[in-house]
C-alpha positions in Angstrom: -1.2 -19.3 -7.9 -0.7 -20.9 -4.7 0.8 -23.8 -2.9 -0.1 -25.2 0.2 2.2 -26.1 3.3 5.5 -23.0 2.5 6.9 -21.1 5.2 9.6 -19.2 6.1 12.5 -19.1 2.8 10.7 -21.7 0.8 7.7 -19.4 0.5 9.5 -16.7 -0.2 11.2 -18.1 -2.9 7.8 -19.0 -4.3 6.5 -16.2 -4.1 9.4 -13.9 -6.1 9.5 -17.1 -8.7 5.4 -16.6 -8.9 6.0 -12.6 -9.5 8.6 -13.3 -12.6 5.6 -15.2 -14.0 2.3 -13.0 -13.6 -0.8 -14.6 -15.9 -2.1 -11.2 -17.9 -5.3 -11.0 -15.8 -3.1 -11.0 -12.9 -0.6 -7.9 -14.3 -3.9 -6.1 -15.2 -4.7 -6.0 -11.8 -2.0 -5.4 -9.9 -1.6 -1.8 -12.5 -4.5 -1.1 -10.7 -3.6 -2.0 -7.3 0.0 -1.1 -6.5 1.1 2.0 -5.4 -1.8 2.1 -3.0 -4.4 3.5 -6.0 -7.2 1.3 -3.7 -8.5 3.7 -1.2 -4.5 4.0 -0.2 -4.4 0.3 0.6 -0.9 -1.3 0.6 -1.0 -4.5 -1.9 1.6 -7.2 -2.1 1.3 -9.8 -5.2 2.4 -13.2 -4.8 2.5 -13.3 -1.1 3.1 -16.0 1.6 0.1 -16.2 3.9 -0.5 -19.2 6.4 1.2 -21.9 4.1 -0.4 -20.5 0.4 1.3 -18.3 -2.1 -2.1 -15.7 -2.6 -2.3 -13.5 -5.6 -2.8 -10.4 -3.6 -2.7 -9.4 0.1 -3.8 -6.6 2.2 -2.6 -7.3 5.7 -4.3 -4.5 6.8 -7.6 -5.2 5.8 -6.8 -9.1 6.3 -7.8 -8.9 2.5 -6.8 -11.5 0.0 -7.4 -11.4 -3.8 -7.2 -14.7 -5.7 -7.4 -14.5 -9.9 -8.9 -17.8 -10.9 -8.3 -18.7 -14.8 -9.4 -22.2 -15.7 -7.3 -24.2 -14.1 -9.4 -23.7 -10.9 -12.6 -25.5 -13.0 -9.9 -28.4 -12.6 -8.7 -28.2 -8.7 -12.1 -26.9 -7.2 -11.5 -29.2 -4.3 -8.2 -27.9 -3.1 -9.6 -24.3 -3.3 -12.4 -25.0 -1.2 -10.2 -26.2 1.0 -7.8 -23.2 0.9 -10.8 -21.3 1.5 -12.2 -23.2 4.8 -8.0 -22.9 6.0 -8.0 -19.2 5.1 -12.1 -18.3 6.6 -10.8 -19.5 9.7 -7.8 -18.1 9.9 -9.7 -14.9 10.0 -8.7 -13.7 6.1 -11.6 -12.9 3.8 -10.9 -14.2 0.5 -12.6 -12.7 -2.9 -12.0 -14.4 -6.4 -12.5 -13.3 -9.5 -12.1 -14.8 -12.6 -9.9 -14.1 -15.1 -12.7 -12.6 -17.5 -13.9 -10.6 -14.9 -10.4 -8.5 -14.3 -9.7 -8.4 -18.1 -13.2 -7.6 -20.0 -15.0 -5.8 -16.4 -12.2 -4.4 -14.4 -15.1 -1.7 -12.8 -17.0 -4.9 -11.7 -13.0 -6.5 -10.3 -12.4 -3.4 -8.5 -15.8 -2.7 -7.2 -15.8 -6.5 -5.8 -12.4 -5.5 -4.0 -13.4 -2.4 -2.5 -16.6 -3.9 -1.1 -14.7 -6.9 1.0 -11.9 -4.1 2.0 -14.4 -2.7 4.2 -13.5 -2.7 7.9 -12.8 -5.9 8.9 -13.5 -7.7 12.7 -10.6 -8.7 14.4 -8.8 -11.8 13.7 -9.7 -14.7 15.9 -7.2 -15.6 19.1 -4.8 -17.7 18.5 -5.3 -18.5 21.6 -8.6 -19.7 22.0 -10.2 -16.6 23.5 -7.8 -16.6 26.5 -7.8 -13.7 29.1 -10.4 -11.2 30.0 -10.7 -7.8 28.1 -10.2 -4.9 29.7 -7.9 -7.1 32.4 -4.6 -5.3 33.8 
């Protein structure tokens, strides 16, 4: 669950509103992410992240986890575009469907630990300004 274009309060307030209402693939997975039970990677559900309310977010891995049910067979267009919004924002983004987490949660959890590998750094916001290694 996500909506495009929050910041600041708004998103927040999204976000907690979004956590009341969890789908059951999505409380599934968060029983196995919280509490850092990933490789002792911190997991927030339902959190603000460039203008989207994401399922699940690592910031330090710049990891996002997004559980698509069906309604995503029906907005496949906005998602792509999340996705091109997100890629170049320097997040990686994995998504799994609903049946996935519920009947293979192995499979969920093995897809999540593969894209939490090290991750490059993000990309300037800048525009590749200054010269490393410059005092």
């Amino acid at each position: 669950m996500r909506r495009k274009g929050l910041d600041g309060p708004a998103a927040v307030g999204v976000a907690r509103s979004f956590r009341r209402v969890a789908t059951v693939a999505e409380a599934a997975l968060w029983k196995a992410l919280r509490g850092r039970r990933l490789g002792g990677l911190k997991f927030r559900r339902q959190h603000p992240v460039d203008g989207f309310v994401v399922d699940f977010y690592c910031a330090e891995r710049r990891l996002i986890v997004e559980v698509d049910g069906s309604i995503h067979d029906r907005q496949r267009a906005a998602d792509e575009e999340r996705q091109v919004i997100l890629d170049a924002s320097g997040y990686r983004v994995v998504r799994l469907h609903n049946d996935t987490v519920l009947h293979d949660p192995a499979a969920a959890i093995a897809a999540i630990r593969a894209a939490a590998g090290p991750h490059p750094p993000a990309p300037s916001p800048h525009g590749g300004e200054g010269v490393e290694g410059a005092a």
